[in-house]
C-alpha positions as CSV (number, residue, x, y, z in Angstrom):
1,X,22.5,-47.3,-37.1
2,X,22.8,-43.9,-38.6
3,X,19.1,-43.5,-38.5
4,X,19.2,-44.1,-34.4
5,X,22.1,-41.3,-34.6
6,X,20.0,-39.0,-36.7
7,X,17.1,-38.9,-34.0
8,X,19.8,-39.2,-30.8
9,X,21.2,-35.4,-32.0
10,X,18.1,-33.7,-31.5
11,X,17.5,-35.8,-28.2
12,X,21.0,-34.5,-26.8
13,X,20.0,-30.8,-27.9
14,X,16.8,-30.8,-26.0
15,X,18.5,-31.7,-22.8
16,X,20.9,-28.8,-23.0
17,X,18.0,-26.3,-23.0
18,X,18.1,-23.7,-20.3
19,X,16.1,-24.9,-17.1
20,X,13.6,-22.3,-16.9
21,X,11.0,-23.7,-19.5
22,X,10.9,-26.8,-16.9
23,X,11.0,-24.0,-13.5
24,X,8.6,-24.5,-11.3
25,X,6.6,-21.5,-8.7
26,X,8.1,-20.5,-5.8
27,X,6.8,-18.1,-3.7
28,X,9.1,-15.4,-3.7
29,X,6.7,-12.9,-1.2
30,X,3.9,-13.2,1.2
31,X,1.1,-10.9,3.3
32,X,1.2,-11.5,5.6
33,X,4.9,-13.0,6.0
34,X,6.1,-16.1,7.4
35,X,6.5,-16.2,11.3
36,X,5.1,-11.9,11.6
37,X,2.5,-10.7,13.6
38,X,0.1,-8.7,12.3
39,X,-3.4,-6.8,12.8
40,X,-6.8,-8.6,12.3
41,X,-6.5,-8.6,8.0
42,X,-9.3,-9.1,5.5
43,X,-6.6,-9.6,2.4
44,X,-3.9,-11.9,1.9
45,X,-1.8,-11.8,-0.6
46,X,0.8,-15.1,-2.1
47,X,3.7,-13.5,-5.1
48,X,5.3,-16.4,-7.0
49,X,8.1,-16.5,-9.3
50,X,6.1,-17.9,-12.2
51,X,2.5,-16.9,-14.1
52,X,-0.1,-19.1,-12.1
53,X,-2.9,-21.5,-13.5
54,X,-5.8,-19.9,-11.6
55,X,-8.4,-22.7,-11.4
56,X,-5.3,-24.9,-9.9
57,X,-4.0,-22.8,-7.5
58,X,-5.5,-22.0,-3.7
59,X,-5.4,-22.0,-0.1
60,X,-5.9,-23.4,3.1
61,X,-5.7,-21.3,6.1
62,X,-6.5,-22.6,9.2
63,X,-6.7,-21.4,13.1
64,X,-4.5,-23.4,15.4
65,X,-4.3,-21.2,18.4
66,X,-6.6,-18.9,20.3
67,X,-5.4,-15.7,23.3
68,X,-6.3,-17.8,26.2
69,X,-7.8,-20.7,25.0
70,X,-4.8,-23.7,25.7
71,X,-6.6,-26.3,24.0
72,X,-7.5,-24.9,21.2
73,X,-8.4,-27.4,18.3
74,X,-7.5,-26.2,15.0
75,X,-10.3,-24.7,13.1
76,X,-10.4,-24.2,9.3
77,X,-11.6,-20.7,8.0
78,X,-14.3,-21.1,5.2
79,X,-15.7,-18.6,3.5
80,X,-13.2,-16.7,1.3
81,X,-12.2,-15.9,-2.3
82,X,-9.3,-16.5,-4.2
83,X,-8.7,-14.5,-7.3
84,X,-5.5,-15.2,-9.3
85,X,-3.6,-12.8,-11.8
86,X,0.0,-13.5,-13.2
87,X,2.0,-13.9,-10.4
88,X,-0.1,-13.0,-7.8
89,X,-2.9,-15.2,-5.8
90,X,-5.0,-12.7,-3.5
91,X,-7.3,-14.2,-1.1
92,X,-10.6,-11.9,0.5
93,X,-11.7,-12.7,3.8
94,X,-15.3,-12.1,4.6
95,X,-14.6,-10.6,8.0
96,X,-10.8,-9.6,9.5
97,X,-9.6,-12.6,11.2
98,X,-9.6,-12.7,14.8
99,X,-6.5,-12.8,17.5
100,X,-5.1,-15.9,17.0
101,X,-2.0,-18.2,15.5
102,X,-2.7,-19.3,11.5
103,X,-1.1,-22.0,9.3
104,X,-1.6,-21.1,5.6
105,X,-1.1,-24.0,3.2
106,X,-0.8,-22.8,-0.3
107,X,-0.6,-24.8,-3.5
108,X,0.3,-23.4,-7.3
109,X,0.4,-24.8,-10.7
110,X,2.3,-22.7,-12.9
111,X,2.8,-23.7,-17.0
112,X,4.6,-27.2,-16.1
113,X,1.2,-28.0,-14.8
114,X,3.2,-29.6,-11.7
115,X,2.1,-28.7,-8.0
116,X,3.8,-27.1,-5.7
117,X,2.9,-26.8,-2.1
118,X,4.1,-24.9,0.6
119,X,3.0,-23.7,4.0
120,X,4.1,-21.2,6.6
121,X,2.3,-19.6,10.2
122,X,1.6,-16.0,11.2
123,X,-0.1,-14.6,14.1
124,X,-2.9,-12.0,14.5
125,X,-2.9,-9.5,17.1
């Protein structure tokens, strides 16, 4: 019985550790932002609140709207690179996008090795 006490103490002292060793990324800023309209970039740019794991962390941005085209089917845009540094993922387009509405899904690993995923739209002018 004392044994099964002995290893219980450090047990209870692990749980009263601060949270932020277990935190995971949010994404704490965004350009372009969530719901903005901007002009035809060739750089996004994701800011989260913890150090990413680069191989583990990306995009999906896809097309879901066209000027004048009503039934637009949503169209994935291939073709660009991710880089990933500390906190920040930046993502290089090969051309500006065109005028259009966008749905960006982003996913990040940070040193919990969980995954996080997120998504928000913009619109280019």
């Amino acid at each position: 019985m004392r044994r099964l006490a002995l290893l219980a103490v450090p047990a209870l002292a692990l749980l009263g550790l601060p949270g932020a060793a277990l935190a995971h990324p949010k994404l704490v800023a965004a350009n372009p932002a969530a719901d903005t309209a901007v002009a035809k970039p060739t750089r996004l740019s994701l800011t989260f609140s913890e150090d990413l794991v680069a191989p583990l962390t990306g995009i999906d941005l896809v097309m879901t709207g066209m000027p004048g085209m009503a039934n637009h089917a949503p169209m994935p845009i291939k073709g660009f690179k991710t880089d990933v540094k500390g906190k920040v993922l930046s993502v290089s387009l090969p051309r500006p996008l065109p005028a259009g509405t966008y749905n960006l899904k982003w996913h990040a690993v940070a040193g919990d090795q969980h995954r996080i995923e997120g998504q928000y739209a913009f619109t280019v002018r």
